[in-house]
N, C-alpha and C positions, 0 to 999 in steps of 0.2 A: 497645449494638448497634443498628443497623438506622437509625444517626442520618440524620437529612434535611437535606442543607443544597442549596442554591442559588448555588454562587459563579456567579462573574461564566462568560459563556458567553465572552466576549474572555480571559481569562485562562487555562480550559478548554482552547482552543483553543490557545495559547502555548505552553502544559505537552505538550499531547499534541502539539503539532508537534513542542517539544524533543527528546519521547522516541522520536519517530519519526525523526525524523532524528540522533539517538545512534544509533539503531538499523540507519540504514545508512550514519553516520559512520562507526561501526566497519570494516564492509567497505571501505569508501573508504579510510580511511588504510591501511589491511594491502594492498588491491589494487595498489597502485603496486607493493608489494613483493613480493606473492605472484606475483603475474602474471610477473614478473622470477625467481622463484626456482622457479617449479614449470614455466614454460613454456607455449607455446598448447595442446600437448596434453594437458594432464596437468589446466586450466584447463576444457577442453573436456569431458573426462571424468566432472569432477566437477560441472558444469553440467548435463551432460545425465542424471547418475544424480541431483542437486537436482531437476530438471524430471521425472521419473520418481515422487520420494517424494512429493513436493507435489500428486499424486493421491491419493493414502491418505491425507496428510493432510485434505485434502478431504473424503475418502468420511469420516474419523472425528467429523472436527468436525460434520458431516452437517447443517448452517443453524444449528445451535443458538447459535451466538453472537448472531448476527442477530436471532433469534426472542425471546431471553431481551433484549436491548438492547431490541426493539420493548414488549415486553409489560412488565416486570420495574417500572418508574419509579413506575405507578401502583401498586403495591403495595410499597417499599421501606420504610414506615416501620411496615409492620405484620410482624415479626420473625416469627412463625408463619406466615402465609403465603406470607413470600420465604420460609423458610426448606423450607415444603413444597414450592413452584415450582421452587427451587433445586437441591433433590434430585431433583423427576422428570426436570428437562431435562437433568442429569449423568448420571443414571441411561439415558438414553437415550443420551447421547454416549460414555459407558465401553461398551455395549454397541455401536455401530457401531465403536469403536476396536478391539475386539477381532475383530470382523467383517474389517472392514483389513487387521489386520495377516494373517490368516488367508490372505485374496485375496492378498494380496504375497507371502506363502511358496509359493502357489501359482505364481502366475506368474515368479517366479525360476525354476524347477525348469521349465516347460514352454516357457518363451520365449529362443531362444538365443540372443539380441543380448545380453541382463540376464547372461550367464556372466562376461564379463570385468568384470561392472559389482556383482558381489552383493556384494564387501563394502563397498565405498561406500555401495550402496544400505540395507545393515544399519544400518552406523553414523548415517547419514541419517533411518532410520526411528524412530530413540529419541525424535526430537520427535513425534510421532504422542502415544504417551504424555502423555509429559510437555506438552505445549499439552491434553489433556482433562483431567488434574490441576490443570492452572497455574489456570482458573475465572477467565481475564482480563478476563469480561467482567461479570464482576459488579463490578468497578472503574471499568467501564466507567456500569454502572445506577446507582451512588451516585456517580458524579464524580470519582472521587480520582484525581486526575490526578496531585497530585503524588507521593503515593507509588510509581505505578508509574514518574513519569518519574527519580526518583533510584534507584528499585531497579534498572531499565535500565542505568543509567549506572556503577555501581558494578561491577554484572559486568562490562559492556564494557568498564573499565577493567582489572578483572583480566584478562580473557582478552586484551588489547591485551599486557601485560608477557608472558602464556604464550608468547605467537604469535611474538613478537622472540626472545624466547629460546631455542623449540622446534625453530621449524622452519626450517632453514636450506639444504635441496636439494629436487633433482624428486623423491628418495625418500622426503617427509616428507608426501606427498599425504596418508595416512590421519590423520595427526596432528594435520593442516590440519583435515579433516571434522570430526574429535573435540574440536575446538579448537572447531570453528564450532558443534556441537550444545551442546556446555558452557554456550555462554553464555546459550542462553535456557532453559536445561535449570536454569539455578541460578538464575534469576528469577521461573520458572513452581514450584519446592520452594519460594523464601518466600509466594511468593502463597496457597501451601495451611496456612501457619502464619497470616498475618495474613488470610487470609478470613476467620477466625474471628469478628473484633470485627464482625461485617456481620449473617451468618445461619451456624447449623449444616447442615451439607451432612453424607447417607448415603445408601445405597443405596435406591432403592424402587421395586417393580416394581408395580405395581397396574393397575388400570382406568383408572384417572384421567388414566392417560398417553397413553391414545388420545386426548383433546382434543387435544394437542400436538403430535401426528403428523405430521395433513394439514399445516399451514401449513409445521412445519421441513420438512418432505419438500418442499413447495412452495420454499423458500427454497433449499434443498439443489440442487434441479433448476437454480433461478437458478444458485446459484453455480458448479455442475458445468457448465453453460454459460458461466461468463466465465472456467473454467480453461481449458477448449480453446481460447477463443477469447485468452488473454493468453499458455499456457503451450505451448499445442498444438506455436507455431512451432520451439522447441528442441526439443525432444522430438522432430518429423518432421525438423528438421536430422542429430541422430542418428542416424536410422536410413535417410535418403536420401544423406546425406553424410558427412563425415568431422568428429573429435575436433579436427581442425585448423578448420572452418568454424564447430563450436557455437563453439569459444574466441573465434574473432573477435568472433562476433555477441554474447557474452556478455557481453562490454564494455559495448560501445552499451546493451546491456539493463543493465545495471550500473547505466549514468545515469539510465536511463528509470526502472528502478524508487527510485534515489531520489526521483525527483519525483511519482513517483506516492503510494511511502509516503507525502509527506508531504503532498500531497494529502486523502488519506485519512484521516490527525489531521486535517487542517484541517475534517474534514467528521464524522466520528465525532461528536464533542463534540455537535454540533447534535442528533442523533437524540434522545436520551432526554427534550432539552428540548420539541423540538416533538411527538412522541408522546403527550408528557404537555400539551398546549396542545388536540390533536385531541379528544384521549380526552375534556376537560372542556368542547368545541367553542366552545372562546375564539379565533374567529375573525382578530382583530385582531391577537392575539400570535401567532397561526401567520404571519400575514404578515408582523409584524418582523424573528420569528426566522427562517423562508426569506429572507427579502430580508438581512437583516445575514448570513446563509449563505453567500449567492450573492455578492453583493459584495466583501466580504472576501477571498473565493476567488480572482473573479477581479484584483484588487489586487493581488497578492501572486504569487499561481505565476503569471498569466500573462507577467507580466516577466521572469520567473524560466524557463520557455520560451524565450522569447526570445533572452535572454543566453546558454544552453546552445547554441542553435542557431548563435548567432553566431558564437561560441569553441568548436564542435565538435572543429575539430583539437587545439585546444591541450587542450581536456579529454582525449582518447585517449592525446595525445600524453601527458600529468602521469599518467593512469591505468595506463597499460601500455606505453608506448614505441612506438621507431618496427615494432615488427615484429607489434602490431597496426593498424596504419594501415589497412586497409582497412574496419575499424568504422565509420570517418568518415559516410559513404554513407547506412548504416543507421541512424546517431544523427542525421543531418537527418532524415529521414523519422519516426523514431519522435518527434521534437521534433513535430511536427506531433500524431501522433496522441496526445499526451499535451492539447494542447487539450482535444479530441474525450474523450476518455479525461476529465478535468476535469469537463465536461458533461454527459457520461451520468453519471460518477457522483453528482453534483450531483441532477439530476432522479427516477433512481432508486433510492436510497438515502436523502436527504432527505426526500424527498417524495412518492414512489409506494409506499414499502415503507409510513414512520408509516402513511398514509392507506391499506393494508392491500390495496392493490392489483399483490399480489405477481407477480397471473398478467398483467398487463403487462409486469413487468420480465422476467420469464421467458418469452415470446415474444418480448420485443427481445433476450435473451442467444442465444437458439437459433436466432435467424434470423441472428446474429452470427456464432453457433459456426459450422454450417453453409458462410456464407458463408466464413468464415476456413479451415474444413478443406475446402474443395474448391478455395481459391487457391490453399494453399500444394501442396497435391497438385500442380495444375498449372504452376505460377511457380517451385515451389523449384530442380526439377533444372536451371531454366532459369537464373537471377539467385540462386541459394543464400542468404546472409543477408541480401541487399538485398530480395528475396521476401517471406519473412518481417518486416522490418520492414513494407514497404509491405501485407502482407495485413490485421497490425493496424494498421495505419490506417484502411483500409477499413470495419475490424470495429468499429470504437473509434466510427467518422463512423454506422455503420448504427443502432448502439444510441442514441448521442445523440438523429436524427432519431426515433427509434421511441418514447424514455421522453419528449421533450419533447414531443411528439403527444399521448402521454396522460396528459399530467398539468399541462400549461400553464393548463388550468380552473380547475387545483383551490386554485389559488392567486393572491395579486394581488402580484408583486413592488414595491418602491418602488424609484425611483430605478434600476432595473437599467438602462436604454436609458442612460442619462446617465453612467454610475460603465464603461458599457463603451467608450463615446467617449472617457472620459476617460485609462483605461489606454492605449488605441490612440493615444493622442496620445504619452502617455509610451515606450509599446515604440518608435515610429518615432523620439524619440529617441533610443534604447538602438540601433539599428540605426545612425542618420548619425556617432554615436560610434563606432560600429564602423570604420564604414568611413574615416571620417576617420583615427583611429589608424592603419590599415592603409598610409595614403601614407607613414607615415614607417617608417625603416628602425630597424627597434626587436628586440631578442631577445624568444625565446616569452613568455618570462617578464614582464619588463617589459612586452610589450605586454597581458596580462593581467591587468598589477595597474590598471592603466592603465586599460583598458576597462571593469571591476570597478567599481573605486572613483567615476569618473566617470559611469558608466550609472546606480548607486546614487545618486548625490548629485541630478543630474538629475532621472532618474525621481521620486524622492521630493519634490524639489524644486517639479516641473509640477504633481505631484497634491496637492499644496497650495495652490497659487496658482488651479489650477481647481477647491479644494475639494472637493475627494472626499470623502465622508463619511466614510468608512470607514479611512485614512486620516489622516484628521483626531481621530478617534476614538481608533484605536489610539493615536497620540503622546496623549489626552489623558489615557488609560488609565494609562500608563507616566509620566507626569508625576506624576500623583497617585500614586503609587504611590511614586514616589522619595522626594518631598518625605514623605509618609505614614511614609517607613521613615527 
């Protein structure tokens, strides 16, 4: 128990992108077909009571993931100590959960918009629970990536066969929700059997757990500022406008948040290693590990931006058909603010959070939130889901400028100026492909495999020949690895 290892942080990163994107592969492939069998409104509905629960979730997780990933690395191989660590920051998260749930019973009962929405919102709230049980993040503290990335994927596959076979009309919404909590509902019950080989986890309420308090309450505040400012905008589409405008928007957000998931692997992995680089103020290796961060990040999603934005239509069009076509609008715009979105996370997460300067990020999330809830107040009734994307834009641009301000000090990137020229060489590829394919008279289809596979070959192609390091790395990763197996 409590073993220490060190895999590769390129490989880390591989696994936890897989499992992150299994993770909103699964909605992808069902959305072509749900969005078609339940309709915008029924799509819209169930959006806006997801945008609803995903506050309680919030309020229960209450920073503790964050807080135990930040702290947790330097003591992992001493099995009594995680094991005490372990239990007070659960013990502190079972107690906000139940606090949650408490508040949500409340406001169902005194809020009349939530009447036609409470049993969505019910069956939605089972993951509240079940994520303070699931303890993901101590997977997260010893690296085991691959286990959770095939635990992920085995549900997703059962619940992919439930979903085809379940649910077949617009009357099968609740079956859809119960479909949709199952599956992390039965990944977060194994994570409570195989914690075990790690550290014991119980209850403990003691003295001890006020250390712990101020910073997750600190992390907590952060994060309660990048819900309103990422989730705020459904949520006010709801109650300003109608089940027919969230459904639209809820698309475009569809896409957006696959890339941001997978974003977010691609940036997770890095924390526990450079936390544990601070902690022992091995300078050198903090610089590696943020610059191999940063680089790689942007290699990789910012092309992957790009491409999205180019074949906006055709994504809508493969995701939901022609009768969400006015998504289009709003998935250029949030294409944008997923850069921005990349950036700030990058800066504060990486590297403003290890380096334990949390009340930075949490004056650029709140000066974000603010900003975000007083556009869409004013822009929504005006432009409705075009508003809303373009607010998180704005939100996504203000936090970036604010976390790279205070934390560009604290570190010496290599190679960033160089490895960012070099992608921008490759995206403007990825673009004159676009438009090139466009003069000829081709079906959606073919013209997307087309763009696809050609922007890929390209893109990959440039940033070899201009030597990207990163790049060049990864293919060197995966060669040794073949020929190895």
């Amino acid at each position: 128990m409590g073993r220490r290892t060190n895999p590769s942080l390129k490989v880390n990163m591989v696994l936890n992108i897989i499992k992150s994107v299994m993770g909103v592969l699964f909605p992808l492939i069902t959305f072509p077909y749900i969005t078609r069998v339940l309709g915008v409104e029924n799509i819209g509905r169930f959006t806006f009571a997801q945008s609803v629960v995903s506050y309680f979730v919030l309020l229960a997780g209450l920073g503790v993931s964050t807080y135990a990933i930040r702290e947790a690395p330097v003591i992992r191989d001493d099995q009594e100590k995680m094991s005490r660590f372990s239990s007070e920051v659960f013990s502190i998260n079972l107690v906000a959960t139940v606090f949650s749930y408490l508040l949500m019973l409340v406001l169902l009962v005194i809020v009349p918009k939530f009447n036609d929405y409470s049993i969505l919102i019910l069956i939605l709230s089972l993951q509240i629970i079940f994520k303070t049980i699931g303890l993901e993040w101590i997977f997260s503290v010893y690296e085991d990536f691959l286990f959770t990335t095939v635990r992920n994927i085995l549900f997703q596959v059962i619940s992919l066969a439930v979903l085809f076979l379940f649910v077949r009309q617009p009357g099968d919404l609740y079956l859809y929700t119960a479909i949709v909590v199952l599956t992390s509902a039965g990944a977060e019950i194994v994570n409570c059997v195989y914690v075990r080989r790690y550290c014991h986890i119980s209850f403990k309420w003691h003295q001890n757990l006020k250390k712990h308090m101020r910073p997750i309450l600190t992390l907590f505040a952060m994060a309660a500022a990048v819900m309103i400012y990422v989730s705020i905008d459904i949520t006010m589409l709801g109650f300003l406008c109608d089940d027919f405008t969230v459904g639209i928007y809820s698309v475009s957000v569809k896409v957006y948040t696959v890339l941001k998931t997978v974003a977010s692997a691609a940036l997770i992995v890095f924390i526990p290693r450079i936390s544990l680089h601070i902690e022992r103020r091995q300078t050198e290796q903090v610089n590696a590990v943020a610059s191999e961060a940063h680089n790689t990040m942007v290699t990789i999603l910012l092309p992957v931006a790009v491409g999205v934005f180019v074949l906006r239509e055709e994504a809508i069009a493969f995701l939901a058909g022609a009768e969400y076509s006015e998504a289009v609008m709003s998935l250029a715009i949030l294409c944008g603010s997923l850069v921005f979105c990349l950036l700030a996370g990058y800066w504060s997460q990486v590297i403003l959070i290890p380096f334990r300067e949390e009340k930075s990020v949490l004056i650029a999330t709140i000066i974000s939130a603010i900003a975000n809830l007083v556009l869409n107040l004013l822009l929504i009734p005006l432009w409705q889901e075009k508003a809303a994307a373009l607010t998180t834009l704005l939100s996504e641009m203000i936090a970036f400028i604010y976390c790279y301000t205070c934390a560009k000090d604290k570190i010496q990137l290599n190679q960033a100026k160089e490895t960012l020229l070099k992608v921008i060489i490759g995206c403007s590829a990825i673009v004159v492909i676009d438009y090139l394919v466009s003069l000829l008279s081709l079906s959606m289809i073919l013209r997307t495999i087309i763009v696809i596979s050609c922007s890929m070959i390209t893109y990959f192609g440039i940033e070899v020949i201009l030597k990207n390091d990163a790049v060049i790395s990864i293919c060197k990763s995966v060669y040794a690895r073949i020929r190895k197996r």
